[in-house]
N, C-alpha and C positions, 0 to 999 in steps of 0.2 A: 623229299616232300617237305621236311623241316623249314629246307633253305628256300624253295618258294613261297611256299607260305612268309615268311620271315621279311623274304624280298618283298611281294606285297602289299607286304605290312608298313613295310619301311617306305615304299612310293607312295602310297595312299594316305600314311601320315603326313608327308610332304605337299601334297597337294591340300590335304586338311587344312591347314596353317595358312593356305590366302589369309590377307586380312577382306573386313566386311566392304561391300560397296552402300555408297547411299542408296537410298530410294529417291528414283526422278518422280515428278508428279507425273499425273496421266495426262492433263492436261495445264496448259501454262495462260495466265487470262494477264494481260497487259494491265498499266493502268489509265486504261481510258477515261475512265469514271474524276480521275482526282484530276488529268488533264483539263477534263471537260468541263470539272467545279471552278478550276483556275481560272479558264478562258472567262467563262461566268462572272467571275469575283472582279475581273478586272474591265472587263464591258462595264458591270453594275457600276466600279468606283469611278468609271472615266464619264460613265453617266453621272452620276452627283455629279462628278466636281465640277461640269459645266454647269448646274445648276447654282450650285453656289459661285461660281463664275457670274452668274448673274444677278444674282444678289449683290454682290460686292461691287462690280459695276452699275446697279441703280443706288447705292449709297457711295457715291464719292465722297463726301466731307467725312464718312470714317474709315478708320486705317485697318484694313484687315492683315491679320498677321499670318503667315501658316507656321504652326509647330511641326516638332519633328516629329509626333508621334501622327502626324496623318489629319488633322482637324484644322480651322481658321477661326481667328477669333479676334474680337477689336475691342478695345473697355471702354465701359460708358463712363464710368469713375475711375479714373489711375492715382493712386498713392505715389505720389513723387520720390519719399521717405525710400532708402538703402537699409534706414535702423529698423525697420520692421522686417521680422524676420516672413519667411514662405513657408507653409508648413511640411513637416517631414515624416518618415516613417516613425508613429504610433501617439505621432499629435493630435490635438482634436480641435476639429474646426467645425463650427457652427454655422449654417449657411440656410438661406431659401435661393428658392431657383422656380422657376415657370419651362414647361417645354410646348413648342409650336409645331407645326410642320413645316416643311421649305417654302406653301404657299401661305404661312401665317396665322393656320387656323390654330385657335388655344387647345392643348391636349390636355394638360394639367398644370392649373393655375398653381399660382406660389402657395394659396390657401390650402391647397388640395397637399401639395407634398410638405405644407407646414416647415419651419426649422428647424432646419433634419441637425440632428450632431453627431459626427462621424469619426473615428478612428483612421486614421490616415494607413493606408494599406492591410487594415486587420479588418476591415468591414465590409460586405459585399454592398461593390455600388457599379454602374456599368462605364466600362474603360473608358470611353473619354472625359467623363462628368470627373472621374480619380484623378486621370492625369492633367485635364483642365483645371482643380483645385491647387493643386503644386504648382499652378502658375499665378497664382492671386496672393493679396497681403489683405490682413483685418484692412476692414470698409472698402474695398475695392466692386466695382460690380463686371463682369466682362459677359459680352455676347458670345456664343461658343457655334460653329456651326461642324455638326457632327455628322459624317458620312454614317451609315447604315452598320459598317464594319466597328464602328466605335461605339455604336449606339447600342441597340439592341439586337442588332445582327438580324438573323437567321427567324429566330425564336419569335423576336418582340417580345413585350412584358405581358403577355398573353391577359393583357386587360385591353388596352385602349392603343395600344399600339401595335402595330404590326406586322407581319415578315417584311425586311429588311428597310425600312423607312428611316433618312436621315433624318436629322431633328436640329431645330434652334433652341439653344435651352439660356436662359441670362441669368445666371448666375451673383449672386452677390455673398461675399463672404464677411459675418458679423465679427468674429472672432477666433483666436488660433491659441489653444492654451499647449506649451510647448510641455512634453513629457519629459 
């Protein structure tokens, strides 16, 4: 009786010892949803950019640039000067700016957003206007034409602007005091 018992003992402890298996979900949901935001995002941008597509084509006498970070921009003032530096991370650049819509209407005049001075990457400011500023010199002014993705996205500035509206913003920069 000992030795079955014993026996038993000895199988059922072996079988004890599997190791755990995971838990499967019950159910498994795809990601349609971020697919479907994608599809979205890129109808949206292929829409701008024909629009600024046409801005740029009824201004031929200026030279629209596109950067790499996704926006076009032309300067109405260009600094010729190499000696002036561009500003960089934790510089402060002093600037007014106006923004419009892609039809020209004024959203907020240069008065309205006054001569902002800003901290070069330490300050919230909306990504294109940041990364358009790294592209000027003291006294330069450039026209910036911002898709929706650069602008205010999604959100808008939940004042005067709104879900996902590109913008014309002309920018001028007074001064860049180097940190």
């Amino acid at each position: 009786m000992r030795k079955i018992l014993l026996g038993g003992l000895i199988i059922s402890s072996l079988f004890a010892c599997k190791s755990p298996e995971a838990r499967r979900p019950i159910s498994v949901k795809g990601g349609s949803f971020i697919d479907e935001s994608i599809a979205r995002n890129a109808t949206l941008f292929q829409a701008e950019k024909e629009q600024f597509q046409n801005i740029i084509d009824k201004n031929p006498n200026q030279k629209y640039l596109a950067s790499q970070s996704g926006f076009w921009y032309t300067y109405n003032k260009q600094i010729a000067s190499d000696s002036l530096p561009k500003p960089d991370y934790g510089d402060i650049v002093v600037f007014d700016y106006d923004v419009k819509s892609l039809s020209g209407i004024q959203i907020y005049s240069e008065s309205e957003t006054k001569p902002d001075r800003y901290v070069m990457d330490q300050q919230e400011l909306f990504t294109g206007l940041r990364e358009g500023l790294k592209l000027m010199k003291a006294g330069e002014t450039v026209t910036f034409l911002f898709p929706s993705s650069k602008a205010y996205g999604y959100y808008g500035d939940e004042n005067k602007i709104g879900t996902n509206i590109p913008l014309i913003c002309k920018v001028t920069v007074h001064s860049i005091t180097e940190n």
